[in-house]
N, C-alpha and C positions, 0 to 999 in steps of 0.2 A: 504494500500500500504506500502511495506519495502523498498522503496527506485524506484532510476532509475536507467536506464542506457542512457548517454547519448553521442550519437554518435559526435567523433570529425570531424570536418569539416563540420557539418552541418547536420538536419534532429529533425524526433521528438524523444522527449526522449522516452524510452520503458522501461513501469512502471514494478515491480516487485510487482507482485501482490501474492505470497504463498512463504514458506519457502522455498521450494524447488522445484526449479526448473532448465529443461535440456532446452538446447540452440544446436539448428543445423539445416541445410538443411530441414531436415525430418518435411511434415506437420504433422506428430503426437507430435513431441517435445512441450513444452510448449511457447520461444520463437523462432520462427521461423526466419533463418535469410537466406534471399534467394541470395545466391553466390555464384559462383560454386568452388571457392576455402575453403568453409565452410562445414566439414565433416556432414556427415547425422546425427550422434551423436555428437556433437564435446565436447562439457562440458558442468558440472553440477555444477550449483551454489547452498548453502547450509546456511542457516541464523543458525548459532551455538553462543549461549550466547551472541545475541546480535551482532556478527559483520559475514560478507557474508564470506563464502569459496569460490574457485572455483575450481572442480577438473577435469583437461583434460577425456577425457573418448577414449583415443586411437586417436587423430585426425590425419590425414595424415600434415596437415599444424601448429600444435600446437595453444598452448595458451602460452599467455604470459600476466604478470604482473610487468610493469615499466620497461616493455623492457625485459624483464627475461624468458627465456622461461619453463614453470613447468608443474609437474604431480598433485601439490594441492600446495593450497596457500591462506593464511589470503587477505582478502583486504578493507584494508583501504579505509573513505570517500576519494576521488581526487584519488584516484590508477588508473593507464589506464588498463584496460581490452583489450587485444588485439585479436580477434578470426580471425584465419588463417591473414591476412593483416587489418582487421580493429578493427578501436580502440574507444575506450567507456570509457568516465569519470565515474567513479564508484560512485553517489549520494547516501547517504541515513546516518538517524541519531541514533549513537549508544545511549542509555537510560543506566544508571547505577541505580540498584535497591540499597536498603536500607543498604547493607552488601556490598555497592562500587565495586559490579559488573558487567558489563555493559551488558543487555539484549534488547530484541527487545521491544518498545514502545508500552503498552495495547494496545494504544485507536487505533492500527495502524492493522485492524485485516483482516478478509475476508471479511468483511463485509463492504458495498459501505458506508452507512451512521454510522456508531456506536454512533453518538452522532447528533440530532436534528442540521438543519442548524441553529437555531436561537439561540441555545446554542452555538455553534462554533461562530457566530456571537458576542456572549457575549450578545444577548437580552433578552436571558432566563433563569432559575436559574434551574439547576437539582434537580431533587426529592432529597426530603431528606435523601431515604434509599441510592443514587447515592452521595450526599454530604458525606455520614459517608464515603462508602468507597474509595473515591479520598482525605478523608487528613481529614477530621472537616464538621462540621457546621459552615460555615463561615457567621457570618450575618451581615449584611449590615446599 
């Protein structure tokens, strides 16, 4: 998962599960948002070096970011996403790689498990050829 979206005023968040993804009306879109003031395409979110875009794709009722209404736009963790009249706190955590540039998170991938529960739990210790490439052989 890259993050959520989470609706203001209540409801479940809706996870961002691929880098790219369309939001609107239409059940073929990826997040579906059932409104009728929600254009059939309305925009298209985009995970570029680490941080979301979002680029209107022609909506009748726009997008907006922080109240701003745009054709494409950086957004920040806390940015409100606004589609046609509703609005979505913009969740998820930018990672800065080694050269202090901020990219999307490995272990954060398409993949429902990418690392054993027990290892996320901290009860398990990764294979060694898994320890060389997350930093060392850390031993204990």
């Amino acid at each position: 998962m890259y993050g959520e979206l989470h609706p203001r005023g209540g409801g479940d968040p809706i996870p961002l599960l691929k880098t790219s993804l369309t939001l609107g009306r239409r059940e073929t879109v990826d997040i579906v948002l059932r409104f009728p003031n929600v254009s059939a395409l309305h925009c298209q979110m985009t995970l570029v070096d680490g941080h979301w875009r979002v680029k209107d794709l022609g909506s009748s009722n726009g997008t907006k970011v922080n109240g701003q209404r745009i054709t494409e736009k950086l957004l920040e963790p806390g940015d409100t996403l606004s589609i046609a009249k509703h609005d979505y706190s913009v969740v998820y955590d930018p990672i800065q790689n080694d050269g202090g540039e901020i990219e999307a998170d490995p272990r954060r991938s398409d993949s429902v498990f990418p690392r054993s529960l027990l290892e996320t739990a901290g009860l398990e210790r990764p294979a060694p050829s898994e320890r060389r490439q997350r930093g060392g052989d850390q031993r204990r």
